[in-house]
Predicted model as a PDB file, atoms N, CA, C, CB and O in Angstrom, pLDDT in the B-factor column:
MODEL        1                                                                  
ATOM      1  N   UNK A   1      11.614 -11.215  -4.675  1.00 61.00           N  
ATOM      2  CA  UNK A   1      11.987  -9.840  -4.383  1.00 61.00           C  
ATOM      3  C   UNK A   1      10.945  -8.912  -4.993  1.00 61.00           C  
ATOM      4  CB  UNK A   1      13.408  -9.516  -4.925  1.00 61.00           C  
ATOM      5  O   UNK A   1      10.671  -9.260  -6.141  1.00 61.00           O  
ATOM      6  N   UNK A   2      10.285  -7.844  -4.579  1.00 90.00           N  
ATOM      7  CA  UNK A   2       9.720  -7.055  -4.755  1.00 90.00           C  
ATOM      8  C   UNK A   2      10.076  -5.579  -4.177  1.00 90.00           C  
ATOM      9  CB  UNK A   2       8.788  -7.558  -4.518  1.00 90.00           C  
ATOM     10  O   UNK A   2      11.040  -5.335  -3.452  1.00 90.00           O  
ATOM     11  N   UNK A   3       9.214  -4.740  -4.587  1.00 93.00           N  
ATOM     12  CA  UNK A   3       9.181  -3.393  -3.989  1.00 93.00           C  
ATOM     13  C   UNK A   3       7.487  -3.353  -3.359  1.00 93.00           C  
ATOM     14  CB  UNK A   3       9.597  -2.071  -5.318  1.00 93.00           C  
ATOM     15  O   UNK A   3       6.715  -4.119  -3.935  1.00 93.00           O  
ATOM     16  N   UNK A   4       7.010  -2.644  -2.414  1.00 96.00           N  
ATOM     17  CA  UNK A   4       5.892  -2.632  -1.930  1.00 96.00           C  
ATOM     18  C   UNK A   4       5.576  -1.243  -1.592  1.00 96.00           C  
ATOM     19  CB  UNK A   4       5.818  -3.508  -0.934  1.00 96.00           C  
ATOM     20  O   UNK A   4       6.591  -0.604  -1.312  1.00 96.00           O  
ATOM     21  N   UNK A   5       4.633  -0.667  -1.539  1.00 97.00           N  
ATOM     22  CA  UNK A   5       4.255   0.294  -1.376  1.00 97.00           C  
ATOM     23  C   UNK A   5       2.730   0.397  -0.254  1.00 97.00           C  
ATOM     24  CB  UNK A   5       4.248   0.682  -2.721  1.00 97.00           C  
ATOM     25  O   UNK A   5       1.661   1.001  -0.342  1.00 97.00           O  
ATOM     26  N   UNK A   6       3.261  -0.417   0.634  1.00 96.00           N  
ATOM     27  CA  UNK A   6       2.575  -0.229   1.962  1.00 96.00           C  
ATOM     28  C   UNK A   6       3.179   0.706   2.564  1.00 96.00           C  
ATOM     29  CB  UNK A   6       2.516  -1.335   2.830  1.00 96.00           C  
ATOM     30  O   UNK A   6       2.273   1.483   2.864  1.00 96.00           O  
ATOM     31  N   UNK A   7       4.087   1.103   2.913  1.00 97.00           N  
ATOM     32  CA  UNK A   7       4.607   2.842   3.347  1.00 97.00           C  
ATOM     33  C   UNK A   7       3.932   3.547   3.424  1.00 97.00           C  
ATOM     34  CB  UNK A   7       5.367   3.642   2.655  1.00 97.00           C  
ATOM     35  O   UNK A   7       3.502   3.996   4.487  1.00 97.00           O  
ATOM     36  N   UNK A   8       3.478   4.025   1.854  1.00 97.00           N  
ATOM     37  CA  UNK A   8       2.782   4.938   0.855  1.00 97.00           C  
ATOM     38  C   UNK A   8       1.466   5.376   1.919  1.00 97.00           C  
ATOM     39  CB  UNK A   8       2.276   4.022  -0.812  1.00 97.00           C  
ATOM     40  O   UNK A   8       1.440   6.494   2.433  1.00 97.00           O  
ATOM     41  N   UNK A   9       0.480   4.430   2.152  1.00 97.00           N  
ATOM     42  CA  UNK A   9      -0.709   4.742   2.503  1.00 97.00           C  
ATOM     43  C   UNK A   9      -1.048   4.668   4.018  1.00 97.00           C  
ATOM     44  CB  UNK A   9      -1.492   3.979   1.770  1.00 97.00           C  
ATOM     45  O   UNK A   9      -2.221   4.820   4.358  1.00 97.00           O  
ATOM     46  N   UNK A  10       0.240   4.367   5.251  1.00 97.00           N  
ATOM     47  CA  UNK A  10       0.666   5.230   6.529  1.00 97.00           C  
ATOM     48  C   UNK A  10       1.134   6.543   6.274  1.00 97.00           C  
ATOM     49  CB  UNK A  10       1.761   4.599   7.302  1.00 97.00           C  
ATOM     50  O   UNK A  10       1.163   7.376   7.180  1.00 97.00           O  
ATOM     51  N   UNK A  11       1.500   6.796   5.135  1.00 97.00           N  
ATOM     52  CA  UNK A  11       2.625   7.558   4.993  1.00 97.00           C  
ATOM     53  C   UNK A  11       1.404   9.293   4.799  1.00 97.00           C  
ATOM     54  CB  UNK A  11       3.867   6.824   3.339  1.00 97.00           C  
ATOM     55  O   UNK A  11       1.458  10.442   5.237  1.00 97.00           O  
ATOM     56  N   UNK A  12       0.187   8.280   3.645  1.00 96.00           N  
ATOM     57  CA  UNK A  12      -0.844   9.393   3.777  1.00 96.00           C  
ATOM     58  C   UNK A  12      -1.793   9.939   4.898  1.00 96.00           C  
ATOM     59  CB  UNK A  12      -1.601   9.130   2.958  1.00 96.00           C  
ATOM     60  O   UNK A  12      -2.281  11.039   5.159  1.00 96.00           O  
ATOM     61  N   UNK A  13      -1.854   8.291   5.618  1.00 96.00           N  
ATOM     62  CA  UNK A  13      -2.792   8.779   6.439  1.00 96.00           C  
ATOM     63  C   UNK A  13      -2.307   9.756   7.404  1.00 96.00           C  
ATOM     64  CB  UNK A  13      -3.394   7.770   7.057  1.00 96.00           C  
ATOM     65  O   UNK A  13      -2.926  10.816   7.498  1.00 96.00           O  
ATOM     66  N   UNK A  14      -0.822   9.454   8.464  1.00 95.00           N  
ATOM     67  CA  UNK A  14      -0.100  10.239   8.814  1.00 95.00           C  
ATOM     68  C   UNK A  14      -0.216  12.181   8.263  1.00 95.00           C  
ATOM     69  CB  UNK A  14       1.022   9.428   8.441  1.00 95.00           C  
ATOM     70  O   UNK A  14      -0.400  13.098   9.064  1.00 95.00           O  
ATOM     71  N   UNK A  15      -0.038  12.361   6.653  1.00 93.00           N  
ATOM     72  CA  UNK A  15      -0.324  13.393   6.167  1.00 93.00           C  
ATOM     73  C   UNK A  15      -1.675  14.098   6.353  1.00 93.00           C  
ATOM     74  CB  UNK A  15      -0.067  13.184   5.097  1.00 93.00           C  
ATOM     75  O   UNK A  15      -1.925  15.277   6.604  1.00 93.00           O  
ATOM     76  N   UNK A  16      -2.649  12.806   6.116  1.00 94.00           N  
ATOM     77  CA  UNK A  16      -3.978  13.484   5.575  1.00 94.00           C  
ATOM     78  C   UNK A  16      -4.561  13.529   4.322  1.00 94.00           C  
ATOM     79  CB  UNK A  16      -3.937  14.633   5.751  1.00 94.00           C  
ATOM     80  O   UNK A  16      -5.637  14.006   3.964  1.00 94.00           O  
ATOM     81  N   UNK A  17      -3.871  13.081   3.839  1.00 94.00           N  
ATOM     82  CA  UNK A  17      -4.163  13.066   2.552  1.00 94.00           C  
ATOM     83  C   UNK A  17      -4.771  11.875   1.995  1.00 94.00           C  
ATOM     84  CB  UNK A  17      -3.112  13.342   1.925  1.00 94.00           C  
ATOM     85  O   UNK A  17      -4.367  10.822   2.488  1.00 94.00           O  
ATOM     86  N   UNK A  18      -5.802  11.777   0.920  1.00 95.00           N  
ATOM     87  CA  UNK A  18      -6.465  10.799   0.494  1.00 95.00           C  
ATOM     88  C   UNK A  18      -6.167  10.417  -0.916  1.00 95.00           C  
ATOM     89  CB  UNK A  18      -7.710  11.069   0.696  1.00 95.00           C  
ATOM     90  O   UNK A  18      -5.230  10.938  -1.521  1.00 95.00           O  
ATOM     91  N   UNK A  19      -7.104   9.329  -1.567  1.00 95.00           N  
ATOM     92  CA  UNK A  19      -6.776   9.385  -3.046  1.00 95.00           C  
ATOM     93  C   UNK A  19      -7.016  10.128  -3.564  1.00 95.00           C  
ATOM     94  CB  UNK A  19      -7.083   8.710  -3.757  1.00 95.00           C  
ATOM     95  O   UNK A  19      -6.364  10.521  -4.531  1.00 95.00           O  
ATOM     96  N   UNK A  20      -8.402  10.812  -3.003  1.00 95.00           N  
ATOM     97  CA  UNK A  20      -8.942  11.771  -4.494  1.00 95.00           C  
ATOM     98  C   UNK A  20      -8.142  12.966  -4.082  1.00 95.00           C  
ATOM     99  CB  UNK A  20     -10.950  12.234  -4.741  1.00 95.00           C  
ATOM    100  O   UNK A  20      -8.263  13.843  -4.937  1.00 95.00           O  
ATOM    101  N   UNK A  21      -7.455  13.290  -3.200  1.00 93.00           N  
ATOM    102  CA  UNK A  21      -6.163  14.504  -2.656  1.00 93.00           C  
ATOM    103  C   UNK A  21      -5.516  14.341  -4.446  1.00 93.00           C  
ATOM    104  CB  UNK A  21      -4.565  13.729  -0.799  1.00 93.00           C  
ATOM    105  O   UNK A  21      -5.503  15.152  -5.371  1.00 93.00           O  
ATOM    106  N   UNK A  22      -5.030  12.883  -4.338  1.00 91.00           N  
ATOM    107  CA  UNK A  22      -3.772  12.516  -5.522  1.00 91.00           C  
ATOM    108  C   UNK A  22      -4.250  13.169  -6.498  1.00 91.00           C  
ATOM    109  CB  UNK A  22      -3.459  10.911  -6.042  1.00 91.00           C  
ATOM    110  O   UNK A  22      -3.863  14.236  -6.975  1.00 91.00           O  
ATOM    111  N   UNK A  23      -5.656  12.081  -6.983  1.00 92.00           N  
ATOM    112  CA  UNK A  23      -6.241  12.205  -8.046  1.00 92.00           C  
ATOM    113  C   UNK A  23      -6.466  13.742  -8.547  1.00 92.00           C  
ATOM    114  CB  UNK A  23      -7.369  11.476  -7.872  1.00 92.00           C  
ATOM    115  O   UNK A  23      -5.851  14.481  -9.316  1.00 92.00           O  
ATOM    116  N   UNK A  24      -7.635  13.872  -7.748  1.00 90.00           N  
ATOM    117  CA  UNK A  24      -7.558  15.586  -8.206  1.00 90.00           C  
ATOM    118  C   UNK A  24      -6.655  16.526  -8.166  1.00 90.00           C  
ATOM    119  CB  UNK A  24      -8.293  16.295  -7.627  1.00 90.00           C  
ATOM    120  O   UNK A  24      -6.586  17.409  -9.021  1.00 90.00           O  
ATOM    121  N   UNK A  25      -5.704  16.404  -6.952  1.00 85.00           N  
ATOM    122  CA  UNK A  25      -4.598  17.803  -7.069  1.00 85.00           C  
ATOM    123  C   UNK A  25      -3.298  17.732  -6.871  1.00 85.00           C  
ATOM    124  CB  UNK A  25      -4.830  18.851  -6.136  1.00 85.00           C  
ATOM    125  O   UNK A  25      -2.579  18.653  -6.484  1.00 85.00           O  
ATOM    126  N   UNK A  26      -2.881  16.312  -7.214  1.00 84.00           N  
ATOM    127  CA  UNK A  26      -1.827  15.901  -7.704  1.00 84.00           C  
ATOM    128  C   UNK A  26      -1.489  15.304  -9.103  1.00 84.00           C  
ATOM    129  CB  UNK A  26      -1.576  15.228  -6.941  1.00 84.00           C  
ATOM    130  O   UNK A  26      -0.343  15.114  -9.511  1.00 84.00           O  
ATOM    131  N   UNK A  27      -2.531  15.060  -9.721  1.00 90.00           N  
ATOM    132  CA  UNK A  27      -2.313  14.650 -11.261  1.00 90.00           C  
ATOM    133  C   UNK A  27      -2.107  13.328 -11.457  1.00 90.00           C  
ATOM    134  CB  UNK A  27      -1.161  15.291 -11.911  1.00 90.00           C  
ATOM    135  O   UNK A  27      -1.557  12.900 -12.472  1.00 90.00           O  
ATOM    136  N   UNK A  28      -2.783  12.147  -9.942  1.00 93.00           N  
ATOM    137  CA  UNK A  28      -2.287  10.721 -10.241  1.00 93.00           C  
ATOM    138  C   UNK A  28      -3.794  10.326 -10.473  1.00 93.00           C  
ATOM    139  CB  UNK A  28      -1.313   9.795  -8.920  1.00 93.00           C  
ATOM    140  O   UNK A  28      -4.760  10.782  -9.861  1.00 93.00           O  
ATOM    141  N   UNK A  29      -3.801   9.406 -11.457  1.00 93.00           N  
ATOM    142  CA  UNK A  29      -5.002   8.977 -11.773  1.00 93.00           C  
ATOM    143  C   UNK A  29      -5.163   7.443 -11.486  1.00 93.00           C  
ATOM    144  CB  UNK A  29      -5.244   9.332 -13.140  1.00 93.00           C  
ATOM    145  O   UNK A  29      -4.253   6.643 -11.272  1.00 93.00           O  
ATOM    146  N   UNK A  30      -6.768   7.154 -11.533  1.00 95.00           N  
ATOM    147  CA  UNK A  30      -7.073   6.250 -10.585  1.00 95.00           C  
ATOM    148  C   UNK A  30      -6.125   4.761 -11.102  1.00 95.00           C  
ATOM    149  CB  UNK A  30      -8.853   6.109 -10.532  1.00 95.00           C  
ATOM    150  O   UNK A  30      -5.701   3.849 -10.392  1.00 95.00           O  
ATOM    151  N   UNK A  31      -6.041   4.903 -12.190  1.00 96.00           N  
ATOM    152  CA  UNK A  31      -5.335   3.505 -12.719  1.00 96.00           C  
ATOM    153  C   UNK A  31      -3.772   3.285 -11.848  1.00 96.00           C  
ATOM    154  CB  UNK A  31      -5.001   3.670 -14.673  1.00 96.00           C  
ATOM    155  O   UNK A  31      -3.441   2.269 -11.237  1.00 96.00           O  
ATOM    156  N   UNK A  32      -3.286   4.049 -11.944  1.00 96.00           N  
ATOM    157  CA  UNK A  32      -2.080   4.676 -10.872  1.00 96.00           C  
ATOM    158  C   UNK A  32      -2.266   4.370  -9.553  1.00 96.00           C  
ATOM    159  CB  UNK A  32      -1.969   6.241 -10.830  1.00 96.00           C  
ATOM    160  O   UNK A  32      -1.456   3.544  -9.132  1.00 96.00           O  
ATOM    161  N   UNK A  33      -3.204   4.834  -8.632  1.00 96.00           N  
ATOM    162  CA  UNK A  33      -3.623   4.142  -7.327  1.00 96.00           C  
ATOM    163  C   UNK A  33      -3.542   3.085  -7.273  1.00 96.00           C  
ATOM    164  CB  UNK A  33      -4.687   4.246  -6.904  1.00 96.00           C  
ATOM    165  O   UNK A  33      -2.696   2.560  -6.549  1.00 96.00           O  
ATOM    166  N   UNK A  34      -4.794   2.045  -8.374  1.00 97.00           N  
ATOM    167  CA  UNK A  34      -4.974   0.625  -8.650  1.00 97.00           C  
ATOM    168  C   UNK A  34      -3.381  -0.310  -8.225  1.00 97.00           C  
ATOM    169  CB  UNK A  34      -5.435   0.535 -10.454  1.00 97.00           C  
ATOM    170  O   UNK A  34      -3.106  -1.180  -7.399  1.00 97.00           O  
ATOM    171  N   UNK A  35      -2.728   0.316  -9.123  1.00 96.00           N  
ATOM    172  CA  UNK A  35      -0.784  -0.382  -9.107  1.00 96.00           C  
ATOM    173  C   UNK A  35      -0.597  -0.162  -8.001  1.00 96.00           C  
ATOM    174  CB  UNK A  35       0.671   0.355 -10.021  1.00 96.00           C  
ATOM    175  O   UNK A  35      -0.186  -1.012  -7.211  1.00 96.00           O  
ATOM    176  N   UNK A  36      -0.874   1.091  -7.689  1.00 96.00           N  
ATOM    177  CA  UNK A  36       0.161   0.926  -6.349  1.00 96.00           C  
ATOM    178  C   UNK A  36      -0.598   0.149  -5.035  1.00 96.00           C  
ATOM    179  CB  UNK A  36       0.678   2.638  -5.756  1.00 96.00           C  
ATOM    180  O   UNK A  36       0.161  -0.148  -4.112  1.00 96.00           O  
ATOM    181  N   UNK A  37      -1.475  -0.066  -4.941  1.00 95.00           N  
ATOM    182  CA  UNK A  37      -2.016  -0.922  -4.280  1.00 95.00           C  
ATOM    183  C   UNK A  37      -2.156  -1.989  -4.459  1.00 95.00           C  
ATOM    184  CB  UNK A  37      -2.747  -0.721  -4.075  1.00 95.00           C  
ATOM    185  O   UNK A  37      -2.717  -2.559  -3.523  1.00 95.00           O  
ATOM    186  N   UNK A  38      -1.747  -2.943  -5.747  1.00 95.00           N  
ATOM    187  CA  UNK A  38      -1.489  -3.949  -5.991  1.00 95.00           C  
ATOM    188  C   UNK A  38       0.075  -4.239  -5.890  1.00 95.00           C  
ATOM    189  CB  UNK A  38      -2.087  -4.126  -7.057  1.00 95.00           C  
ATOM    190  O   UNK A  38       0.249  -5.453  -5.999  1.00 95.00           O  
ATOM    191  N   UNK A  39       1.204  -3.588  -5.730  1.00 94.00           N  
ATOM    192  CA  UNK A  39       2.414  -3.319  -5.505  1.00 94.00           C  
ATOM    193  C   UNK A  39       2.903  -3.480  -7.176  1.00 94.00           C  
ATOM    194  CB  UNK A  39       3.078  -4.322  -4.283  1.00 94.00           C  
ATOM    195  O   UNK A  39       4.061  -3.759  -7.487  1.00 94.00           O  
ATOM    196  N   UNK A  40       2.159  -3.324  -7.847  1.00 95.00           N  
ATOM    197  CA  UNK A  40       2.907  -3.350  -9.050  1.00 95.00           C  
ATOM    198  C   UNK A  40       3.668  -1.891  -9.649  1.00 95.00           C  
ATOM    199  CB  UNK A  40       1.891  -3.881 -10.056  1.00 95.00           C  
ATOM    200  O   UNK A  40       3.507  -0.722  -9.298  1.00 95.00           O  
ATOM    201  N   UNK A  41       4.708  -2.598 -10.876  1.00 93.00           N  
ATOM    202  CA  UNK A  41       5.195  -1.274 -11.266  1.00 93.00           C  
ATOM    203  C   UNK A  41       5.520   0.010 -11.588  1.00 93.00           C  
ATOM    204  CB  UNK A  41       5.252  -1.233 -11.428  1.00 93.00           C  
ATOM    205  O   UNK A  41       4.727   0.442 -12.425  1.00 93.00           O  
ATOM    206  N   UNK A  42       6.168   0.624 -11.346  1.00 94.00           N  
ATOM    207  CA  UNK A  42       5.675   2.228 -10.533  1.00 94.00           C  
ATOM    208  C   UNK A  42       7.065   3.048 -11.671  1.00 94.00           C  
ATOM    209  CB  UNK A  42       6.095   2.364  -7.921  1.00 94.00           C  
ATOM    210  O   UNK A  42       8.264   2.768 -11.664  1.00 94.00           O  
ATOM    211  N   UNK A  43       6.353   4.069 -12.533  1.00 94.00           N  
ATOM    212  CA  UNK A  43       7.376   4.787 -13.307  1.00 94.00           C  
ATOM    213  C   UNK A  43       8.220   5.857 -11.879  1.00 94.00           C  
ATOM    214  CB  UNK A  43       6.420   5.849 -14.803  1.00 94.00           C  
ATOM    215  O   UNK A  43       7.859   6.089 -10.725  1.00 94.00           O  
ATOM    216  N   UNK A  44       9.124   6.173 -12.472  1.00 94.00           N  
ATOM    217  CA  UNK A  44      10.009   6.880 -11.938  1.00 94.00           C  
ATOM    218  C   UNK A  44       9.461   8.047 -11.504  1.00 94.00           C  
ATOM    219  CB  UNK A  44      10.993   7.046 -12.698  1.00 94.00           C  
ATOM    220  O   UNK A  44       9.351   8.488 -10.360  1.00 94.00           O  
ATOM    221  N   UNK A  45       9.168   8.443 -12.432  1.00 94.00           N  
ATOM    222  CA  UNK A  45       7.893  10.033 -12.451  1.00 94.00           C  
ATOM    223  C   UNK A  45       7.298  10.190 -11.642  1.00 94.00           C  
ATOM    224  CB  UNK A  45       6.739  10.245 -13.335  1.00 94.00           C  
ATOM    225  O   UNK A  45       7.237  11.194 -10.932  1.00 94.00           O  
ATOM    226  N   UNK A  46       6.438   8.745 -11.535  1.00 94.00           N  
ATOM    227  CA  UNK A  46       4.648   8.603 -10.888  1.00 94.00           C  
ATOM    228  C   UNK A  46       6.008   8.945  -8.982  1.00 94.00           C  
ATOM    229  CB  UNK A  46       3.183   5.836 -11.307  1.00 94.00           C  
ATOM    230  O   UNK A  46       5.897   9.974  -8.315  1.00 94.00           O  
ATOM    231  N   UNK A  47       6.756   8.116  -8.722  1.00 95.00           N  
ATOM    232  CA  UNK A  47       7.116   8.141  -7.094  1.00 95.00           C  
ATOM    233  C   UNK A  47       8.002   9.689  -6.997  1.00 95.00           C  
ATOM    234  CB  UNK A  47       8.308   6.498  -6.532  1.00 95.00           C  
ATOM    235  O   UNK A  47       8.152  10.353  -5.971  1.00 95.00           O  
ATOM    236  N   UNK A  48       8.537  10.032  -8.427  1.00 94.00           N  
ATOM    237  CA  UNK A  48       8.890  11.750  -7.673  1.00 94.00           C  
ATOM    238  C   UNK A  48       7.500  12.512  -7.797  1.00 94.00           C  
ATOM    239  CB  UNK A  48      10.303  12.899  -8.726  1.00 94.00           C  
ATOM    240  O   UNK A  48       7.798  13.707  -7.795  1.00 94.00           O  
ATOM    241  N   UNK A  49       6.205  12.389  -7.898  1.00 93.00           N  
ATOM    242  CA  UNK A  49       4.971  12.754  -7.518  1.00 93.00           C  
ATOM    243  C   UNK A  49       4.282  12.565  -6.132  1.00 93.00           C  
ATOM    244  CB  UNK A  49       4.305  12.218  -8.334  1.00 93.00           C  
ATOM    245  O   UNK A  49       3.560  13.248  -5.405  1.00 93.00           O  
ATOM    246  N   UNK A  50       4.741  11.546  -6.108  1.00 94.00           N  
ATOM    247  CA  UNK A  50       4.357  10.935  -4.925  1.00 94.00           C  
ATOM    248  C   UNK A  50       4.660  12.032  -3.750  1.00 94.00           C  
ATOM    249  CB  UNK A  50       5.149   9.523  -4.751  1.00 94.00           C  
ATOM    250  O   UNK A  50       3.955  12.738  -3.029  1.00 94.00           O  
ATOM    251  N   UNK A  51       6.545  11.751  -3.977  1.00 95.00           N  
ATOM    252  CA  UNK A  51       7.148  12.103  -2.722  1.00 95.00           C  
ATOM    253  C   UNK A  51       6.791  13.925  -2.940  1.00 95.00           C  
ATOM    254  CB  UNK A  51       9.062  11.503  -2.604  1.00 95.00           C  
ATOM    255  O   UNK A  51       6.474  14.563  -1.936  1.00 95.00           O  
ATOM    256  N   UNK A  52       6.854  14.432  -3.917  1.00 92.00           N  
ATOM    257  CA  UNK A  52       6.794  15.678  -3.669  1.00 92.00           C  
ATOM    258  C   UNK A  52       5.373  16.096  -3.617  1.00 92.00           C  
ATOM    259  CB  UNK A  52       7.550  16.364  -4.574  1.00 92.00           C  
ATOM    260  O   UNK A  52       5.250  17.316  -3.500  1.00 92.00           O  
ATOM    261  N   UNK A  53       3.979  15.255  -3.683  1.00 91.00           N  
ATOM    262  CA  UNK A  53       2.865  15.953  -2.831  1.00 91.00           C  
ATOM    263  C   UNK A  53       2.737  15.701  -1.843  1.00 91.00           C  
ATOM    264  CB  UNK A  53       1.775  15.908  -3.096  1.00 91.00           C  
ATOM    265  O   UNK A  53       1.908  16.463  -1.345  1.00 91.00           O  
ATOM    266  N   UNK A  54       3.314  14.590  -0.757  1.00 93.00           N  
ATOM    267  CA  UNK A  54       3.513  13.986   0.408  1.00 93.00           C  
ATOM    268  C   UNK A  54       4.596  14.506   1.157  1.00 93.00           C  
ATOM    269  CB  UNK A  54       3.657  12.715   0.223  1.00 93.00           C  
ATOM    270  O   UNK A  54       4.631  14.326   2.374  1.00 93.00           O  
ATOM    271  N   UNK A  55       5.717  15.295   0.406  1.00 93.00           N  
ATOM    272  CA  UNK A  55       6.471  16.620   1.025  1.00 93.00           C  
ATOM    273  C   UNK A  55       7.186  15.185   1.807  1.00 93.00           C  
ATOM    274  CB  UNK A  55       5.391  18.234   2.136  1.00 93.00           C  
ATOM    275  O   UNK A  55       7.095  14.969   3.016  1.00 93.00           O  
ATOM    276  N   UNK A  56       7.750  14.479   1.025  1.00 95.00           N  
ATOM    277  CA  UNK A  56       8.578  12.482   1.508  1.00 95.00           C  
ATOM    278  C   UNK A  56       9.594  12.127   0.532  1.00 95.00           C  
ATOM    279  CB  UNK A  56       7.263  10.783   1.299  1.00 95.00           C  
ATOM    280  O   UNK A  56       9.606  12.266  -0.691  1.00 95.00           O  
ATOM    281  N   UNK A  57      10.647  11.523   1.531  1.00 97.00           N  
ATOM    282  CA  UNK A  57      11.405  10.846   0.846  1.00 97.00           C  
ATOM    283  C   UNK A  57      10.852   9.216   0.192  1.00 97.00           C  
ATOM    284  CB  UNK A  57      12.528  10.833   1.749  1.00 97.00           C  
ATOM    285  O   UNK A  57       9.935   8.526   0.636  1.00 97.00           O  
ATOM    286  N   UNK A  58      11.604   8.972  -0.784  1.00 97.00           N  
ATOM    287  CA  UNK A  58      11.155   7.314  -1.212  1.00 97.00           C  
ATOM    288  C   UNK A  58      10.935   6.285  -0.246  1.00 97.00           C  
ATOM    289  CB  UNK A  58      12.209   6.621  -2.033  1.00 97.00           C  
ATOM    290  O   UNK A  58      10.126   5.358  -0.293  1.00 97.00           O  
ATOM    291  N   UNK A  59      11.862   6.612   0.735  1.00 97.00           N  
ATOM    292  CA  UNK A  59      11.565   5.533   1.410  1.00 97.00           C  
ATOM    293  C   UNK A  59      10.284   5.626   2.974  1.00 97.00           C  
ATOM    294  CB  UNK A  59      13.109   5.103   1.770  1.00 97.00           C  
ATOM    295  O   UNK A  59       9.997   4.808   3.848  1.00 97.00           O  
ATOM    296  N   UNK A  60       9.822   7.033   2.682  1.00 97.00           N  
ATOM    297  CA  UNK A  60       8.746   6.975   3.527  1.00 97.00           C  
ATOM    298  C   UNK A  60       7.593   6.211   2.420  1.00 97.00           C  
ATOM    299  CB  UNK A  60       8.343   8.618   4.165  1.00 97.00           C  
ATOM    300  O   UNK A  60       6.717   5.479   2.880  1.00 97.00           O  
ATOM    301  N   UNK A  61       7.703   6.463   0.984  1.00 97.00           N  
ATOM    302  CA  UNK A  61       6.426   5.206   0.168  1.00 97.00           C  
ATOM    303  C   UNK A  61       6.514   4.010  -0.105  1.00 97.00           C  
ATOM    304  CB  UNK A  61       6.022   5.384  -1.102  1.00 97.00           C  
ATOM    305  O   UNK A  61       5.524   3.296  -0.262  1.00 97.00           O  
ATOM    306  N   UNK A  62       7.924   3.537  -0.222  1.00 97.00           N  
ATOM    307  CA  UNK A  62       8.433   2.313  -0.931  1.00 97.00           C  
ATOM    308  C   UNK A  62       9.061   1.498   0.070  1.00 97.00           C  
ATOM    309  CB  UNK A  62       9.432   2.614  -2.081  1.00 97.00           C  
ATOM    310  O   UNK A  62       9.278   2.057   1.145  1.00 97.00           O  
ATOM    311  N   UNK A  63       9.452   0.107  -0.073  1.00 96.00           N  
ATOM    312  CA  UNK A  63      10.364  -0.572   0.125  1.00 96.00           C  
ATOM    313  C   UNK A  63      10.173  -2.133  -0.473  1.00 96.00           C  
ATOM    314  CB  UNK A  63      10.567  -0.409   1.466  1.00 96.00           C  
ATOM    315  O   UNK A  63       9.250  -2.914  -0.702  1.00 96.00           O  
ATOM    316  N   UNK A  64      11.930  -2.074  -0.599  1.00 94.00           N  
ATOM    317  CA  UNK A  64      12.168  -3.343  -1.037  1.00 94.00           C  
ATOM    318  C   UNK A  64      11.949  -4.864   0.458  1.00 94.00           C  
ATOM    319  CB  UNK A  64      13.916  -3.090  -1.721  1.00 94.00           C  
ATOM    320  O   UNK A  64      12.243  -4.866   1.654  1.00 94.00           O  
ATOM    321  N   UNK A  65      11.288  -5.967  -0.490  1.00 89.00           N  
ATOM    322  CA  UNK A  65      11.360  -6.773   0.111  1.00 89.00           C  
ATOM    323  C   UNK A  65      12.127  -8.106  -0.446  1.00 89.00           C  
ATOM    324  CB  UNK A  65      10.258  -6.802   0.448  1.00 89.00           C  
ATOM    325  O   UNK A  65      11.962  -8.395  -1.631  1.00 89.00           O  
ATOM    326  N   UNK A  66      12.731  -8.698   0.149  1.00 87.00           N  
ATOM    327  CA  UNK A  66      13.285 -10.066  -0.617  1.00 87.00           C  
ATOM    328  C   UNK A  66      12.507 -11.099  -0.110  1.00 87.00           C  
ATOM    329  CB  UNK A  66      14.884 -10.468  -0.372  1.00 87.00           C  
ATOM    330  O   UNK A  66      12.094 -11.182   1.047  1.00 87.00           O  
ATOM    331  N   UNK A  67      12.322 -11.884  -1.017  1.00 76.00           N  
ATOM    332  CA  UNK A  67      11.868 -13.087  -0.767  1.00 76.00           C  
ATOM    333  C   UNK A  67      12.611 -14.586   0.663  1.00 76.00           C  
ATOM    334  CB  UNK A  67      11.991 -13.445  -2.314  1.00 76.00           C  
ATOM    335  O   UNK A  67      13.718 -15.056   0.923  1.00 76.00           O  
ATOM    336  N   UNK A  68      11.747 -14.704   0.975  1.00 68.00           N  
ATOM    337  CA  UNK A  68      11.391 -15.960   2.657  1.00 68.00           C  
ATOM    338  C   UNK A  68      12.423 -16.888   1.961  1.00 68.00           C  
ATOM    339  CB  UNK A  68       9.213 -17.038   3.040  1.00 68.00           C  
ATOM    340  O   UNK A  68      13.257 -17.480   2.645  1.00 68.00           O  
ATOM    341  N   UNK A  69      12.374 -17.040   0.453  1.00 57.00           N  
ATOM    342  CA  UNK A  69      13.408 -18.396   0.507  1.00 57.00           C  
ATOM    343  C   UNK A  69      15.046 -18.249   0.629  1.00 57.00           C  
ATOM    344  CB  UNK A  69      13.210 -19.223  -0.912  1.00 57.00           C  
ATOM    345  O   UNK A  69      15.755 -19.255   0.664  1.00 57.00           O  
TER     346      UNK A  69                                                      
ENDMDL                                                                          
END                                                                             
């Protein structure tokens, strides 16, 4: 089971928005990108950032997946 954040980066392109959008004028820094593109752990904070420079609900960035077995 995981969470994934392939959403996230339809979700920008759809917007327009890029990393260095985040980086520079959203306040997410590059180590932050790194995770979320590796689908790793994501503070609470970092995804109400998300959704409110992407003007998105969670589930336009996130979703849960369960595991094939």
């Amino acid at each position: 089971m995981m969470i994934t954040f392939d959403k996230l980066w339809v979700t920008m392109r759809r917007r327009g928005i890029t990393t260095y959008t985040l980086r520079e004028k959203c306040g997410i820094d590059s180590k932050t990108i790194r995770r979320l593109r590796a689908n790793e752990n994501m503070e609470t904070k970092t995804l109400d950032k998300l959704c409110s420079a992407l003007s998105c609900r969670l589930e336009d960035i996130a979703e849960y997946r369960a595991d094939d077995s």
